[in-house]
N, CA and C atoms as an extended XYZ file, in Angstrom:
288
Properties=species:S:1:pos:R:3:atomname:S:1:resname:S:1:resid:I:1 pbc="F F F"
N        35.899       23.415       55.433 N   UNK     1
C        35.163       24.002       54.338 CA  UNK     1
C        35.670       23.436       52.998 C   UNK     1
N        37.151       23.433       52.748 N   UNK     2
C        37.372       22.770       51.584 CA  UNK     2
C        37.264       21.552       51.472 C   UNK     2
N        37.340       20.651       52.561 N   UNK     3
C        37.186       19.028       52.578 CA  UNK     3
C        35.699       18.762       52.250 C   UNK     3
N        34.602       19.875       52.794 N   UNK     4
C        32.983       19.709       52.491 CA  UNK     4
C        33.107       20.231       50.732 C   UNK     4
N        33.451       21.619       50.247 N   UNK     5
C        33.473       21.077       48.862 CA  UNK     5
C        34.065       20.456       48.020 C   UNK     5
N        35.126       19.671       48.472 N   UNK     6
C        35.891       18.388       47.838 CA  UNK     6
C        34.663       17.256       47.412 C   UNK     6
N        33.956       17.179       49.192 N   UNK     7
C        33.394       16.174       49.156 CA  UNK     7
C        32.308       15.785       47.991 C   UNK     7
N        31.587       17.401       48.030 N   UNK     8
C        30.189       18.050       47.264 CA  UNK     8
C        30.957       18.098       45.793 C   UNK     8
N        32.034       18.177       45.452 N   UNK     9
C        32.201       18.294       44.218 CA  UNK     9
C        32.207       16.496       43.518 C   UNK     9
N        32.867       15.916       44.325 N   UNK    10
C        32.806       14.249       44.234 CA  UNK    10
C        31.248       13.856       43.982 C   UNK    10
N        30.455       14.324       44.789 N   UNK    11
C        29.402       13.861       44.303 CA  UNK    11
C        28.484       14.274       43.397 C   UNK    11
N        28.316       15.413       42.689 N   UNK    12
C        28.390       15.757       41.803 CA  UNK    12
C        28.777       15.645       40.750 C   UNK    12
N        30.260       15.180       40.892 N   UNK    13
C        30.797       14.185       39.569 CA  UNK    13
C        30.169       12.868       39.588 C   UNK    13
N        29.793       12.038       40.628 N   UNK    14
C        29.379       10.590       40.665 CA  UNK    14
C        27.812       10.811       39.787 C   UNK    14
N        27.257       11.761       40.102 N   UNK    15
C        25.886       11.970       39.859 CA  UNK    15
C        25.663       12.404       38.275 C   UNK    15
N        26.932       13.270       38.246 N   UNK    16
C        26.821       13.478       36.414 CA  UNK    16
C        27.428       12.163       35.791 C   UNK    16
N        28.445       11.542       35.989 N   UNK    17
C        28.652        9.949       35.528 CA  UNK    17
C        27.344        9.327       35.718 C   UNK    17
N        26.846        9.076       36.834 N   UNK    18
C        25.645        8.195       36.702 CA  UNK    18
C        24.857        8.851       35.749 C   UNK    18
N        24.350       10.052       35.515 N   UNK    19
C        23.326       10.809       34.394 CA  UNK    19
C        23.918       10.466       33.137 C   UNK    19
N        25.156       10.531       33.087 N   UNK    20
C        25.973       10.205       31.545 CA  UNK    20
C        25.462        8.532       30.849 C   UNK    20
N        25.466        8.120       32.158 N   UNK    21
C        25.710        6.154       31.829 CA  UNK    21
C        24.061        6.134       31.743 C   UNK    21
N        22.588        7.015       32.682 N   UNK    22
C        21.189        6.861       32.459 CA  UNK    22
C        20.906        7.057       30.843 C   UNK    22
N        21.775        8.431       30.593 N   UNK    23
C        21.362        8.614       29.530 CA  UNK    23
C        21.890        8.215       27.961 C   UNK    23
N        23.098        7.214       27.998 N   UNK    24
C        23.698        6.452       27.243 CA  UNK    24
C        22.491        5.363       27.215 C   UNK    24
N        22.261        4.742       28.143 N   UNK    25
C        21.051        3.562       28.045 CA  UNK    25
C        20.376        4.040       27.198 C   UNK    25
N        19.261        5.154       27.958 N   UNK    26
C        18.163        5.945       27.465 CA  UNK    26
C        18.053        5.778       25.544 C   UNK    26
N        19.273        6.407       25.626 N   UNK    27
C        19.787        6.751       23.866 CA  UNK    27
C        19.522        4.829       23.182 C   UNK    27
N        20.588        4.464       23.999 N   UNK    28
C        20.153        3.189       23.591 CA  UNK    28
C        18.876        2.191       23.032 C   UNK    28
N        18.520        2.369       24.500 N   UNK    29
C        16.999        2.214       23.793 CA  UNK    29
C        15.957        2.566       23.243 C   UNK    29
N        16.343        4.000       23.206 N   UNK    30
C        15.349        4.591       22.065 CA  UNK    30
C        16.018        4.466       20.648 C   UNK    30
N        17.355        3.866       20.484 N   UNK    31
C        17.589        3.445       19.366 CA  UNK    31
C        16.968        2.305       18.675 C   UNK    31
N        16.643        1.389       19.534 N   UNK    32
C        16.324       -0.045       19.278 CA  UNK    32
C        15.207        0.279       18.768 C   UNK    32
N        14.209        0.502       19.728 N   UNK    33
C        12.922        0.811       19.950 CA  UNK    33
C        12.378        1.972       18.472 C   UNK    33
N        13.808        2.691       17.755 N   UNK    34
C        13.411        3.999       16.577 CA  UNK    34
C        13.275        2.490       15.129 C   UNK    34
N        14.891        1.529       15.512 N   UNK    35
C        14.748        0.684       14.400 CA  UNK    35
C        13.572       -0.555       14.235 C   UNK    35
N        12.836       -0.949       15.908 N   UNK    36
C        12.180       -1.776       15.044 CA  UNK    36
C        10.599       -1.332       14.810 C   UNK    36
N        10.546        0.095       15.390 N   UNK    37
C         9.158        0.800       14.574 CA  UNK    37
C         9.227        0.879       13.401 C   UNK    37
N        10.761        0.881       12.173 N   UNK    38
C        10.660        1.526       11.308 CA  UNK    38
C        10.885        0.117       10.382 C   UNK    38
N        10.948       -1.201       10.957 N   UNK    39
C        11.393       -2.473       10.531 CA  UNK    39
C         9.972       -2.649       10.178 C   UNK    39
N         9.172       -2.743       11.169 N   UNK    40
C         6.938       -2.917       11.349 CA  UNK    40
C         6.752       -1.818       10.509 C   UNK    40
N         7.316       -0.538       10.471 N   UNK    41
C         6.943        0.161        9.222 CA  UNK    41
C         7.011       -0.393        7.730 C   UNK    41
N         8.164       -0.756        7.246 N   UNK    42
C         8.483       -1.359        6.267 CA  UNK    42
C         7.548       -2.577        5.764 C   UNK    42
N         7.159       -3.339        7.035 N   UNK    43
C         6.753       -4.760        6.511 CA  UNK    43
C         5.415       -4.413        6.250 C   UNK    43
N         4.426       -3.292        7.300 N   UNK    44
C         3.011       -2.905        6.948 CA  UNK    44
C         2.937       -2.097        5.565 C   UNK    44
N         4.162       -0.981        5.066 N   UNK    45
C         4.148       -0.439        3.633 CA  UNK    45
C         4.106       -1.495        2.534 C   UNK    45
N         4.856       -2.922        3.175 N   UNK    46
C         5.451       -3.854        2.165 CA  UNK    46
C         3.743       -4.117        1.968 C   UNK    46
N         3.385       -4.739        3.532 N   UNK    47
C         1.479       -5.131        3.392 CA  UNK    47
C         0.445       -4.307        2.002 C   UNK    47
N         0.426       -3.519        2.474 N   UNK    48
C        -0.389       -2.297        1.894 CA  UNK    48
C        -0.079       -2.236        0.767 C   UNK    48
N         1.546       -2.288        0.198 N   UNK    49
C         1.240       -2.308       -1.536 CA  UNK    49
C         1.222       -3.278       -2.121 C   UNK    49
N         1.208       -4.506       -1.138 N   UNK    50
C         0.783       -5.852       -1.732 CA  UNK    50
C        -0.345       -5.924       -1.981 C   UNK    50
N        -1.506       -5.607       -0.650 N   UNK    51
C        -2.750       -5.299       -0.775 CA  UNK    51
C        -3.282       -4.483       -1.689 C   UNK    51
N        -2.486       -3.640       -2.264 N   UNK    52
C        -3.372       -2.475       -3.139 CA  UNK    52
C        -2.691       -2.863       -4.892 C   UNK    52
N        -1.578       -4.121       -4.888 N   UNK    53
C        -1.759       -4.453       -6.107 CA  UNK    53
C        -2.867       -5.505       -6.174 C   UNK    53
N        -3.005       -6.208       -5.453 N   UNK    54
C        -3.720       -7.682       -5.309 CA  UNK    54
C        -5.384       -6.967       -5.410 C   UNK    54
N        -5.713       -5.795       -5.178 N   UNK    55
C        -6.537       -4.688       -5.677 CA  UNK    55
C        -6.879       -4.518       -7.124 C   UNK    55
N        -5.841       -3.862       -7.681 N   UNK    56
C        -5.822       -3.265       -9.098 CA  UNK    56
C        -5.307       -4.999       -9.577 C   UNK    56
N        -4.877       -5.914       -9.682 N   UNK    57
C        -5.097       -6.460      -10.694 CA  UNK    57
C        -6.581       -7.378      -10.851 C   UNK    57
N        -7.070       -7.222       -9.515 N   UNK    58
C        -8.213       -7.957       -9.534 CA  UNK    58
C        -9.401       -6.868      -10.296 C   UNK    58
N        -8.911       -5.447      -10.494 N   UNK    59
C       -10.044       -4.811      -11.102 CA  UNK    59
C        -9.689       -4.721      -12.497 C   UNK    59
N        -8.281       -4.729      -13.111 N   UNK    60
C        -7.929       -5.386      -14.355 CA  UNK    60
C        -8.426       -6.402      -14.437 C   UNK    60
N        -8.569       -7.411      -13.952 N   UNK    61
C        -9.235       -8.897      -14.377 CA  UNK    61
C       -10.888       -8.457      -14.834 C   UNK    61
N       -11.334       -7.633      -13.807 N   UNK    62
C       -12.554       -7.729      -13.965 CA  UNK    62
C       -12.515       -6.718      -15.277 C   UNK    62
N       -11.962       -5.819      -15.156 N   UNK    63
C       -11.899       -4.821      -16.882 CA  UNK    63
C       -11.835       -5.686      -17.971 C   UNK    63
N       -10.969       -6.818      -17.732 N   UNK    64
C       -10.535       -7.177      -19.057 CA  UNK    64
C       -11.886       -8.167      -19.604 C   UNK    64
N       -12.537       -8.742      -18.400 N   UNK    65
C       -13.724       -9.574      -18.567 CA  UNK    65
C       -14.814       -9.129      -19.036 C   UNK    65
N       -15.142       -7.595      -18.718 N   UNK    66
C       -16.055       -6.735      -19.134 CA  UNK    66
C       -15.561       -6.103      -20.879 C   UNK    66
N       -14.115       -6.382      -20.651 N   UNK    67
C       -13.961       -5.514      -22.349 CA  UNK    67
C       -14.212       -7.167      -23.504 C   UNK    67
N       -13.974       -8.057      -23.005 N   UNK    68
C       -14.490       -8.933      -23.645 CA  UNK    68
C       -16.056       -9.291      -24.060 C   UNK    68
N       -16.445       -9.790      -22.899 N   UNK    69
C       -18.054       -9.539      -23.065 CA  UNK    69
C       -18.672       -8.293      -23.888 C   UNK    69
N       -18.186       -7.090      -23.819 N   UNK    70
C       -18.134       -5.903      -24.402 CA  UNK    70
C       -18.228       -6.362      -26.196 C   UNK    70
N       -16.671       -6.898      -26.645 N   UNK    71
C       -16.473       -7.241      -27.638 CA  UNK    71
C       -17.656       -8.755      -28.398 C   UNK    71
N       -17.784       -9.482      -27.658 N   UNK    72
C       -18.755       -9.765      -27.669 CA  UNK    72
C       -20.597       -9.235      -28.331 C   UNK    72
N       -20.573       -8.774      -27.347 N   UNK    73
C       -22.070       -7.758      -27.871 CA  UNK    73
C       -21.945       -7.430      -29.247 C   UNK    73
N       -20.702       -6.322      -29.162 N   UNK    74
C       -20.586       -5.523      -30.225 CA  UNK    74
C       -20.412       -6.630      -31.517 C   UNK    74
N       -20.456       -7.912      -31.878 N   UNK    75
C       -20.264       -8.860      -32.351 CA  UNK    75
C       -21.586       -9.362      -33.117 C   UNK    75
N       -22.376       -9.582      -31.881 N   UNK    76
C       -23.965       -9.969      -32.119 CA  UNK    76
C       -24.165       -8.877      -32.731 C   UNK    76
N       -24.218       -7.596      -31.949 N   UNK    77
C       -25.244       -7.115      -32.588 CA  UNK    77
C       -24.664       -6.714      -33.709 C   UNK    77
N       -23.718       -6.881      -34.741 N   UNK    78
C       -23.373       -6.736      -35.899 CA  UNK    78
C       -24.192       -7.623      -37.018 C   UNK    78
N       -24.078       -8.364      -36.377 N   UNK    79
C       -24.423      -10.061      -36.941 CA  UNK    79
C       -26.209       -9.924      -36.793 C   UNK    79
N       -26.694       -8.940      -35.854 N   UNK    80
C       -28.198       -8.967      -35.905 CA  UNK    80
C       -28.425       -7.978      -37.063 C   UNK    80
N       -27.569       -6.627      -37.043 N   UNK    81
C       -27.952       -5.870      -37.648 CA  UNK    81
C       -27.900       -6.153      -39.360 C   UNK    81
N       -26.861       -7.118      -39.566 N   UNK    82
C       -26.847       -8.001      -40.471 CA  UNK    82
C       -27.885       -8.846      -41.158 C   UNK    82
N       -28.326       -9.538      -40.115 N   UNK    83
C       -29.641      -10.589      -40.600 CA  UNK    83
C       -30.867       -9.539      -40.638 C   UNK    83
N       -31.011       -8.249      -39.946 N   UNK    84
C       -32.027       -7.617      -40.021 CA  UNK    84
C       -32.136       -7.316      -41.583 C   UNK    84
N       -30.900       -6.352      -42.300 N   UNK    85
C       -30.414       -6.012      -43.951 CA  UNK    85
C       -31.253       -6.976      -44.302 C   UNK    85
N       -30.692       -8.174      -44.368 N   UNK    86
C       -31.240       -9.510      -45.237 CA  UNK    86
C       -32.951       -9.451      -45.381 C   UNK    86
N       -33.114      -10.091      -44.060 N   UNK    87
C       -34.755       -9.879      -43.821 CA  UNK    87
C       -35.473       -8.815      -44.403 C   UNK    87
N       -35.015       -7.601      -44.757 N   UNK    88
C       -35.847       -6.851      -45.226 CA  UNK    88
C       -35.541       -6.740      -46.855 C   UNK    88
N       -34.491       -6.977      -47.638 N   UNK    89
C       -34.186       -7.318      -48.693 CA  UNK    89
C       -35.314       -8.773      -49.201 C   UNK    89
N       -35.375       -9.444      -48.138 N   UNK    90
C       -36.265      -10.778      -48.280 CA  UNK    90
C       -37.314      -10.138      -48.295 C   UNK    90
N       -38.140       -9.483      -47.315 N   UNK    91
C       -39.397       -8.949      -47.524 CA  UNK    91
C       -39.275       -7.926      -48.875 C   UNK    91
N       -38.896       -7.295      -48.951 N   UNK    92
C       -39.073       -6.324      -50.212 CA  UNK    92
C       -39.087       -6.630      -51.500 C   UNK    92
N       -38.157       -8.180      -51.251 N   UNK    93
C       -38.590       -8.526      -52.429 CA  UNK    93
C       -39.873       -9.464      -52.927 C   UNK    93
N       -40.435       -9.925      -51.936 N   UNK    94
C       -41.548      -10.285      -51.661 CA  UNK    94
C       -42.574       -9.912      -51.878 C   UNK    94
N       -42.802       -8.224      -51.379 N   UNK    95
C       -43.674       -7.752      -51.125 CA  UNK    95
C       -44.117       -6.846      -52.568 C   UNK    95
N       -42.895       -7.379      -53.443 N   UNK    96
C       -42.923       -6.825      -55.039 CA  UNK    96
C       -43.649       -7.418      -56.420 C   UNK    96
């Protein structure tokens, strides 16, 4: 009886060593496997705010093209509202 739980206790220890050394791996590789999800994390965040400046400065470009053209207009039509003054100073005095 004591030589059978000698025996049963031996293996029981072999079986928790082997569970110790499964689950040392285990750990292991879910270590690897935690750092290089979070490595592909990094490089797709790195993606994405590359992508989302390469975004906003392309809609600054286009702002700044529109505030020009903008400045523009507002230019002419100074310069029309201008020659319009004249033209009617010309007619009025004309028409005197």
């Amino acid at each position: 009886m004591y030589a059978e739980a000698l025996h049963e206790n031996e293996r029981l220890k072999s079986r928790l060593q082997d569970s110790k050394q499964e689950l040392a791996r285990i750990r292991s590789q879910l270590d690897r496997v935690t750092q290089r999800q979070e490595r592909i994390a990094e490089r797709s965040g790195l993606e994405s705010e590359k992508r989302e400046k390469q975004a906003l400065e392309k809609r600054v470009s286009g702002m700044e093209e529109e505030l020009k053209i903008l400045t523009e207009l507002k230019s002419d039509n100074q310069r029309l509202k201008d020659e319009n003054c004249a033209l009617i100073r010309v007619i009025s005095k004309l028409s005197k």
